[in-house]
C-alpha positions in Angstrom: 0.0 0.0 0.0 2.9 2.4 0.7 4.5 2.0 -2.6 1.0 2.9 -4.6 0.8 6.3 -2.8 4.0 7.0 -3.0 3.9 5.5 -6.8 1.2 8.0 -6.4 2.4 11.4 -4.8 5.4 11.0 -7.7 3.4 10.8 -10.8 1.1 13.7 -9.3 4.1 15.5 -8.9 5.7 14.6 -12.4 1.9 15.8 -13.5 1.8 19.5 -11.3 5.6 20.0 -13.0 4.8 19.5 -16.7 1.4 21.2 -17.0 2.8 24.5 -15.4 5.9 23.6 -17.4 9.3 25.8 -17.7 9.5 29.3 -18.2 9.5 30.0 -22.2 12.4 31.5 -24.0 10.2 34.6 -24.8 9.3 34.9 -21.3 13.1 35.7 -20.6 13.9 37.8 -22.8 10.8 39.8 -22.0 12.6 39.8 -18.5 14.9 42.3 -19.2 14.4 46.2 -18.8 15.5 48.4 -21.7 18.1 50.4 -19.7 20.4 53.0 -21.1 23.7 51.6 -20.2 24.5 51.8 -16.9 23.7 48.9 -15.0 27.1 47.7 -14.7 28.0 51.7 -13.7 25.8 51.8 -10.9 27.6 48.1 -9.7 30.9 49.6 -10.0 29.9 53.0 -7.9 28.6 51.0 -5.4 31.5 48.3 -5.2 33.6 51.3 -5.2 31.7 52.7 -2.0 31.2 49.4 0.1 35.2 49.1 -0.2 35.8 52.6 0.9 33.2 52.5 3.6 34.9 48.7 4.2 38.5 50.6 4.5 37.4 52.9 6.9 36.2 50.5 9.2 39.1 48.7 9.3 41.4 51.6 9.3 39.6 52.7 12.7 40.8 51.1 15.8 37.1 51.0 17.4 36.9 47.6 19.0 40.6 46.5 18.1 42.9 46.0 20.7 45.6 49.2 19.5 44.9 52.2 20.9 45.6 56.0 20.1 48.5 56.3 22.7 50.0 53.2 20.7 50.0 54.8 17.1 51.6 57.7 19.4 54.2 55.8 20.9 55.3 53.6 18.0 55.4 56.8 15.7 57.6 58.8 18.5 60.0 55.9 18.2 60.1 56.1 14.6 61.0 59.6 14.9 63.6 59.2 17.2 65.3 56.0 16.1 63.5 55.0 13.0 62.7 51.1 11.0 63.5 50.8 7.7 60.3 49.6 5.8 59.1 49.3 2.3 55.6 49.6 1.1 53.6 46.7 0.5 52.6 46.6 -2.9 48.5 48.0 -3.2 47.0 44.3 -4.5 49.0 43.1 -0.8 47.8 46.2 1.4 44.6 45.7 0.4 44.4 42.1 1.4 45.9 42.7 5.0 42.6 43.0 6.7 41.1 42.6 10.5 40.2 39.0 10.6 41.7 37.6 7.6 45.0 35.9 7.9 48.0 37.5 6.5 48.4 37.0 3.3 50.8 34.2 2.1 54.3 35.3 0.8 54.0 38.2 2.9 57.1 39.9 4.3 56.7 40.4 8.3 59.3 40.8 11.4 58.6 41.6 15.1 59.1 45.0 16.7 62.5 45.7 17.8 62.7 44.6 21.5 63.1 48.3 22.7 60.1 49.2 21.2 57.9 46.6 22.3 58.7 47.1 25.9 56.9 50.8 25.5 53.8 49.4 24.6 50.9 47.6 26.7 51.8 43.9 27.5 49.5 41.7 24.9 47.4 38.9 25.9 48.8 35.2 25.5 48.6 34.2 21.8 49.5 37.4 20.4 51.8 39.7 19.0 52.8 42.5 17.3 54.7 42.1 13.5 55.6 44.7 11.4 54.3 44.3 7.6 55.2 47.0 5.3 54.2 50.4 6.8 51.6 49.0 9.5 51.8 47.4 12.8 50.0 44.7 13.0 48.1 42.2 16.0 48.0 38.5 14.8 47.1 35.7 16.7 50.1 33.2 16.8 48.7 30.0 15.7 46.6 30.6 13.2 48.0 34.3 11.7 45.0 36.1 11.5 44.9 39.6 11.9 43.5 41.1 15.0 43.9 44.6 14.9 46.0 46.9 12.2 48.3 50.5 12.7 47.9 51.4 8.9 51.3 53.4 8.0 52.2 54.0 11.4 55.5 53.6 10.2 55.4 55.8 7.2 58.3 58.3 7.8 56.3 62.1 7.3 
């Protein structure tokens, strides 16, 4: 008796799906509004936008674990005894983001000892690495970024 209503349920179901049938080919092309051009414009502007808002986000130190008197003391240092950095190149930069982990290849040391003994002890599982121009926060085991100094270390 089970397999008749379920023989049962499957052709009714095989029935609903080919008398309402598929979506015709006229049907879709019907779909689409006559625009002027600038659908993919108004994608781009507001790609453009979410990264910028995205970048200011991550460039503020709101909930990170840096704070202002850090960028202050790391960029007195500099002064006084600066750290020779390069740039990371912009495809790079972009990637190093709060939560993501580093990117791979990517050129990182620790602060010089002197340094690091100005600045706030850091919780177990963390520390501080220079890449390019920023400071970063990474966790140690798995690399990924807590907090970011973006071009802390950017001689003015």
């Amino acid at each position: 008796m089970f397999k008749t209503i379920a023989s049962a349920a499957a052709t009714g179901l095989l029935t609903v799906v080919l008398a309402v049938g598929f979506p015709s080919e006229s049907m879709a092309k019907n779909d689409k509004a006559k625009g002027h051009g600038q659908g993919n414009a108004q994608v781009k502007n507001s790609t453009q936008q979410e990264n910028r808002l995205e970048d200011e986000v991550i460039d503020e130190v709101l909930d990170g674990i840096f704070g202002e008197n850090d960028r202050t003391i790391i960029e007195r240092y500099v002064r006084e005894k600066g750290i020779g950095t390069k740039s990371l190149p912009p495809g790079i930069a972009k990637n190093l983001a709060r939560g993501k982990p580093l990117p791979p290849g990517i050129a990182k040391r620790g602060l010089p000892t002197d340094l690091e003994g100005r600045l706030p002890k850091l919780r177990e599982g963390l520390e501080r690495i220079i890449v390019g121009d920023d400071v970063t926060i990474v966790e140690e085991g798995t690399r990924i970024v807590v907090d970011i100094l973006r071009d802390v270390l950017r001689r003015q």
